[in-house]
C-alpha positions as CSV (number, residue, x, y, z in Angstrom):
1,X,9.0,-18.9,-15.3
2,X,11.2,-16.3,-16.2
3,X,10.7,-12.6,-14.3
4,X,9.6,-9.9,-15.9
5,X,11.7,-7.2,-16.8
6,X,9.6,-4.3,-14.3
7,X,9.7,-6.7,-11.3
8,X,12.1,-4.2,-9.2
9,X,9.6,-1.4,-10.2
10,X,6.4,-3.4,-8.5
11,X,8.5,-4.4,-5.5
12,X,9.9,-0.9,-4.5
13,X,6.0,0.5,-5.1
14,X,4.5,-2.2,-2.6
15,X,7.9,-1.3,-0.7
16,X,6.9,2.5,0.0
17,X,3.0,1.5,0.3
18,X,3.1,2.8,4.1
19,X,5.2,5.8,3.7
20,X,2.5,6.4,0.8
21,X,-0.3,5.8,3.2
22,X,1.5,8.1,6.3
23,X,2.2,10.8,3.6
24,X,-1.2,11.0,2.9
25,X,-3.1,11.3,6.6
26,X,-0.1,13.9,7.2
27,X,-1.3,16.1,4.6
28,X,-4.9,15.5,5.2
29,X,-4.3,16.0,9.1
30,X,-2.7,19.2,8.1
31,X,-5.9,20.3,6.3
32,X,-7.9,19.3,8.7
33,X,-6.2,21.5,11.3
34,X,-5.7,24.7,9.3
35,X,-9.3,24.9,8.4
36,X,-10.3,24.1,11.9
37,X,-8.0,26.8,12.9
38,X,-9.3,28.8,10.3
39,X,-6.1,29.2,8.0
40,X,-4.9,30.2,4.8
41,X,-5.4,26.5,3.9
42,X,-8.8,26.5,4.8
43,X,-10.0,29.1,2.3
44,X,-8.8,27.6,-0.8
45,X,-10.5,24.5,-0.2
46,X,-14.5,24.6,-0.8
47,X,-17.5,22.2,1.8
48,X,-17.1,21.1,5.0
49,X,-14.1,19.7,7.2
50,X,-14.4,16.3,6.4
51,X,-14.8,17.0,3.1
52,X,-11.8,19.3,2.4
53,X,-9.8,16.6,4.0
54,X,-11.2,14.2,1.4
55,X,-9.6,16.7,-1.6
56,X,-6.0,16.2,-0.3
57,X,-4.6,13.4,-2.2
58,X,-0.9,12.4,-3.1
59,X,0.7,13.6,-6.7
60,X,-1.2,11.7,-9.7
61,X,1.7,9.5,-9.6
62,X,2.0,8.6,-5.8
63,X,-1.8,8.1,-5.8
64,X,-1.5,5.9,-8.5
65,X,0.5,3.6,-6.6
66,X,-1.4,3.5,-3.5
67,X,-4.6,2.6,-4.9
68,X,-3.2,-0.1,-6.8
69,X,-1.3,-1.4,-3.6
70,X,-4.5,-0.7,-1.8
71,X,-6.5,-2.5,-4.4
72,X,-4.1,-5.5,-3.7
73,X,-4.5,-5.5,0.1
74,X,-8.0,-5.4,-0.2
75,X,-8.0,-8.1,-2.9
76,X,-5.6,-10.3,-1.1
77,X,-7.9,-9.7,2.5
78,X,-10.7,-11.5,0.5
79,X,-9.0,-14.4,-0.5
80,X,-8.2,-17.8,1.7
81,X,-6.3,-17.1,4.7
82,X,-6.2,-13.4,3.3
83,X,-5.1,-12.0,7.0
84,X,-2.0,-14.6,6.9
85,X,-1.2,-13.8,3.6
86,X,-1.5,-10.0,4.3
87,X,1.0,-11.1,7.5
88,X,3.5,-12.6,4.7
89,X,3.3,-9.1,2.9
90,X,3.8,-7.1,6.0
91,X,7.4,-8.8,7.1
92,X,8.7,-9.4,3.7
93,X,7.9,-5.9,2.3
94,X,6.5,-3.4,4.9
95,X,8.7,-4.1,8.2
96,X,11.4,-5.9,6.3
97,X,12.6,-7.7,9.2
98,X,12.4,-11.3,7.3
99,X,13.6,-13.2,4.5
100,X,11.3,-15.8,2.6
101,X,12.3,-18.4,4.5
102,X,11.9,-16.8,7.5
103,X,8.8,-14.8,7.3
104,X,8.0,-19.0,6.1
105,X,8.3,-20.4,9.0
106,X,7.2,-17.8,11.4
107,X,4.1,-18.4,9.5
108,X,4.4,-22.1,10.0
109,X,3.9,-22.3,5.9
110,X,6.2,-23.9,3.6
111,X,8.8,-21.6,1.6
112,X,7.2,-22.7,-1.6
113,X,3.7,-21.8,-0.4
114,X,5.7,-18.3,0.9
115,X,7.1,-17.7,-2.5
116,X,3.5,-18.8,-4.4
117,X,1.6,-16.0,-2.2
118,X,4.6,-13.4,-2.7
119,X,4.0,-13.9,-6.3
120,X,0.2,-13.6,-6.3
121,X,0.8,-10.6,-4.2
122,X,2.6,-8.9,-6.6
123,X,1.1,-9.9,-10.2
124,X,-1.9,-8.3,-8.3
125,X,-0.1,-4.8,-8.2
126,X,1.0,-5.8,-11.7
127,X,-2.4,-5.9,-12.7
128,X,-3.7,-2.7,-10.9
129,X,-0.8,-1.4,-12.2
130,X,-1.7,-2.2,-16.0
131,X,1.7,-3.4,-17.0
């Protein structure tokens, strides 16, 4: 099967997934504490606390990619040995601290089945994605 052409583009959004998801709390931490305190912040943005905190979101963009990551995760946690698989994700793409064959057999699964779930993974994004 030949790759597709925006495979680098998938890979470097499931790449910056947790700087996505950090970027996010820090902004809505950062509401949550100026209208708590009261600020400048806190005045722009209409309801209760919890629900200002709810208005922050990433650029259209940014958000973009984190639901459809986020749609993946969750999609993935569903499936057959979803928490291994998720484990795959995590040292091949989040912590980047293992290659396929690696991440393989620290999983005690088989490189092929590694390289299968890697690709389910990411045609999931693909498909969140739209492209």
């Amino acid at each position: 099967m030949s790759r597709q052409p925006y495979d680098g583009y998938v890979l470097n959004v499931v790449r910056m997934y947790p700087r996505l998801v950090e970027k996010l709390e820090e902004k809505r931490s950062a509401a949550m504490s100026l209208t708590a305190a009261g600020g400048a912040g806190g005045a722009s943005l209409p309801g209760k606390p919890t629900e200002r905190a709810a208005l922050v979101t990433l650029g259209e963009q940014e958000q973009r990619w984190l639901e459809a990551v986020s749609w993946a995760v969750q999609t993935t946690r569903e499936m057959p040995n979803g928490a291994e698989r998720l484990r795959l994700i995590d040292l091949l793409f989040w912590r980047r601290t293992h290659t396929m064959q690696g991440a393989a057999l620290k999983l005690h699964i088989s490189y092929r089945t590694a390289r299968r779930r890697r690709r389910e993974f990411l045609r999931l994004v693909e498909e969140k994605l739209n492209l």
